[in-house]
C-alpha positions in Angstrom: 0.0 0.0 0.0 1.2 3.3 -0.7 1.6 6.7 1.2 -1.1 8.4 -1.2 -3.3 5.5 -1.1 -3.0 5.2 2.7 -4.0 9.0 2.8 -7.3 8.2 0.2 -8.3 5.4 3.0 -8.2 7.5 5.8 -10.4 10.0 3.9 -12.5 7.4 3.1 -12.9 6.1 6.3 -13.5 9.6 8.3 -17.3 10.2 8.0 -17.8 6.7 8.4 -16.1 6.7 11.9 -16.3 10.2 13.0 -20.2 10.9 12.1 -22.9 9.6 14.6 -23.4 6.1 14.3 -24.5 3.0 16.3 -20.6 2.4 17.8 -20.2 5.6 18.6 -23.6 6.0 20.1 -22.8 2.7 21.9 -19.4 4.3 23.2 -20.7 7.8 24.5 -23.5 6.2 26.6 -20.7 4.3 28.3 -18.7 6.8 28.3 -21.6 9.3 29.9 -22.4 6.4 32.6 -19.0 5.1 33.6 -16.6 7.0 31.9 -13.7 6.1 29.5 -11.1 4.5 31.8 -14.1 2.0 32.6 -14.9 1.5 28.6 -11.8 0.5 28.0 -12.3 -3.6 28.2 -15.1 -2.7 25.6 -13.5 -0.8 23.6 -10.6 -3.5 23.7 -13.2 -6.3 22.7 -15.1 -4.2 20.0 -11.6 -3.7 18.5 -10.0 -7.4 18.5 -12.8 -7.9 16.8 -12.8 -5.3 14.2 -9.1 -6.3 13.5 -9.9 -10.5 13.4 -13.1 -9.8 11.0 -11.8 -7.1 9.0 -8.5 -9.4 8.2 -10.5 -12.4 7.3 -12.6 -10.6 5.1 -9.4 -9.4 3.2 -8.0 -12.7 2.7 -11.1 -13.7 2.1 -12.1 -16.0 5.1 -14.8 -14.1 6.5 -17.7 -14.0 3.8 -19.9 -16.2 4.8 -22.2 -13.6 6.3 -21.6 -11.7 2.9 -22.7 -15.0 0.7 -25.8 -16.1 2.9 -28.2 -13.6 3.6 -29.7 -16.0 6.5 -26.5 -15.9 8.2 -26.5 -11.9 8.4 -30.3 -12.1 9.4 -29.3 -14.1 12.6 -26.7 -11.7 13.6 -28.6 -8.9 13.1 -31.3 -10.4 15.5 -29.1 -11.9 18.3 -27.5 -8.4 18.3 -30.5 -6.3 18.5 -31.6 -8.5 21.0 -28.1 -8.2 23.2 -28.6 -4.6 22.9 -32.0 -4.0 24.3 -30.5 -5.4 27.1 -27.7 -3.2 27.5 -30.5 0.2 26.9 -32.7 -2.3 29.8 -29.7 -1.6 32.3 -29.6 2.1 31.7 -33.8 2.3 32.3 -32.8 0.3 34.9 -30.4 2.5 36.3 -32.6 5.7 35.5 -35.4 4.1 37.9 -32.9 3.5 40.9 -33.5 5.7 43.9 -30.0 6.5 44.7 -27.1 7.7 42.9 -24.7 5.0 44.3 -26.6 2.4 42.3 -26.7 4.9 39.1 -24.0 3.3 37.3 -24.4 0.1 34.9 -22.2 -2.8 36.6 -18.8 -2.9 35.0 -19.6 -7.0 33.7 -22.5 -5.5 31.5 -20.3 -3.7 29.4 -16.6 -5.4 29.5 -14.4 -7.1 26.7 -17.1 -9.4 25.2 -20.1 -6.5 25.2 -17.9 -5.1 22.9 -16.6 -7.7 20.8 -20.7 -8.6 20.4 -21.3 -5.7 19.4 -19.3 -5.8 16.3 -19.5 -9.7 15.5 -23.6 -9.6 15.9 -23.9 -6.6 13.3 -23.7 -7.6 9.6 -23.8 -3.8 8.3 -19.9 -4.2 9.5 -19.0 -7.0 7.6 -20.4 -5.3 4.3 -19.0 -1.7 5.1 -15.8 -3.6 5.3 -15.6 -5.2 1.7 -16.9 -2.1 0.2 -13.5 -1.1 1.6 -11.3 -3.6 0.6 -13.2 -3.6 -2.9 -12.1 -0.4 -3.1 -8.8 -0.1 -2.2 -7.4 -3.5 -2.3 -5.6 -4.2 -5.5 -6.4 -7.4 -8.0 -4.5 -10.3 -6.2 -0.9 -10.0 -6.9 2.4 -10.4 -4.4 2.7 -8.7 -1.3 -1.6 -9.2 -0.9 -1.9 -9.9 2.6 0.8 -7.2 3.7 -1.6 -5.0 2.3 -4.7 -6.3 4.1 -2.8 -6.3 7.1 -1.8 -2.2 6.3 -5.7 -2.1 5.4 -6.6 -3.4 8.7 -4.4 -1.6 10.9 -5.8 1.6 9.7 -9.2 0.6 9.6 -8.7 -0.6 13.3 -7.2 2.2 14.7 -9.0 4.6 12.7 -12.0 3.4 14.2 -10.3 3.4 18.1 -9.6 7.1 18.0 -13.0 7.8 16.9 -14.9 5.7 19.5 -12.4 7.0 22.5 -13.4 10.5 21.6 -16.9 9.4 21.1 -16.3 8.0 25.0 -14.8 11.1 26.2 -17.5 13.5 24.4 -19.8 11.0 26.7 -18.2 11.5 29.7 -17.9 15.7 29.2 -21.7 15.0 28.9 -21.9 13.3 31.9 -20.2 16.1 33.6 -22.4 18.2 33.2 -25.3 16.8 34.7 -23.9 16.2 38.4 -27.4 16.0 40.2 -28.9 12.4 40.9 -32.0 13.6 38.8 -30.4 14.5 36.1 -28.2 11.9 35.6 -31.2 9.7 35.6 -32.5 11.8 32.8 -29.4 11.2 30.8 -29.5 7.1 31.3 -33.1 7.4 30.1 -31.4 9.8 27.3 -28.4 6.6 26.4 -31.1 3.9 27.1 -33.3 5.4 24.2 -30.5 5.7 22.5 -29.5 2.3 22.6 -32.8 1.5 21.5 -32.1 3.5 18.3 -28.7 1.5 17.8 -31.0 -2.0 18.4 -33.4 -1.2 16.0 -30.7 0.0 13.1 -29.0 -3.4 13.8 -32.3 -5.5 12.9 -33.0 -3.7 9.8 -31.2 -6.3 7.3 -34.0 -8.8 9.4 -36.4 -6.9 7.3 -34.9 -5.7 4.0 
């Protein structure tokens, strides 16, 4: 991969990661209820995951979800389903009585909330061969150091993103110190995660 054609992903990838979007919706409610030192194992899991799919899909490993539109459907169910119960915990939270029990237990949201999170949502898997399709050459030597460079970027690319996404959270969150309004911004994340829920089932219905 070259310099120029390194600089033409990470233009490509920019709205995509930067704009408002399910992950980073999904990182800035954790961010806003626990803050970003505690979203790290998520943010960990969500990106081991990004790097294992996004480098099978480049060697093309990873296309089964791509090749059987039943496969995709199931993910996209499972996952809406896991994330309803991550906005649950936030209503959850909202209703509690006292701030000590405001915050969503650290073993709702650790490594493996995140890693689901990207593994149960299709969408990801197609967003990233649109990429390689693009900016992957025709197979020739050298191939998989360049899915490896492709990966790298796309992972970290994506890391940066979601920790500001996390910290924009937590600025949030610092702003609304009172026990009644923090429960007004859980109800806020919890609808939000709702929204994230429901754009993850849409391939069950297209």
């Amino acid at each position: 991969m070259t310099l120029a054609s390194g600089v033409a992903l990470v233009v490509f990838l920019f709205p995509l990661a930067y704009s408002p979007g399910p992950g980073n919706a999904f990182f800035a409610a954790i961010g806003a209820s626990r803050g970003l030192r505690a979203a790290i194992p998520a943010l960990a899991g969500y990106h081991v995951a990004t790097f294992v799919i996004t480098c099978s899909i480049g060697l093309g490993m990873g296309a089964t979800v791509l090749r059987h539109p039943a496969v995709a459907k199931a993910l996209a169910a499972i996952g809406a389903v896991y994330v309803l119960w991550l906005a649950w915990l936030f209503f959850r939270s909202a209703r509690s009585r006292h701030a000590s029990s405001i915050e969503i237990p650290a073993r709702s949201v650790g490594f493996w909330s995140g890693a689901v999170v990207l593994l149960l949502n299709p969408k990801a898997y197609y967003i990233i061969a649109v990429m390689f399709a693009r900016f992957l050459q025709p197979p020739q030597d050298g191939d998989l150091l360049a899915v490896l460079a492709i990966t790298v970027i796309f992972t970290l690319n994506n890391l940066l993103a979601f920790v500001i996404w996390t910290l924009a959270g937590q600025g949030l969150s610092a702003l609304f110190r009172g026990v009644r309004s923090k429960k007004w911004l859980d109800y806020g994340f919890a609808v939000t995660l709702v929204g994230v829920a429901v754009w993850m089932a849409l391939p069950v219905f297209l």
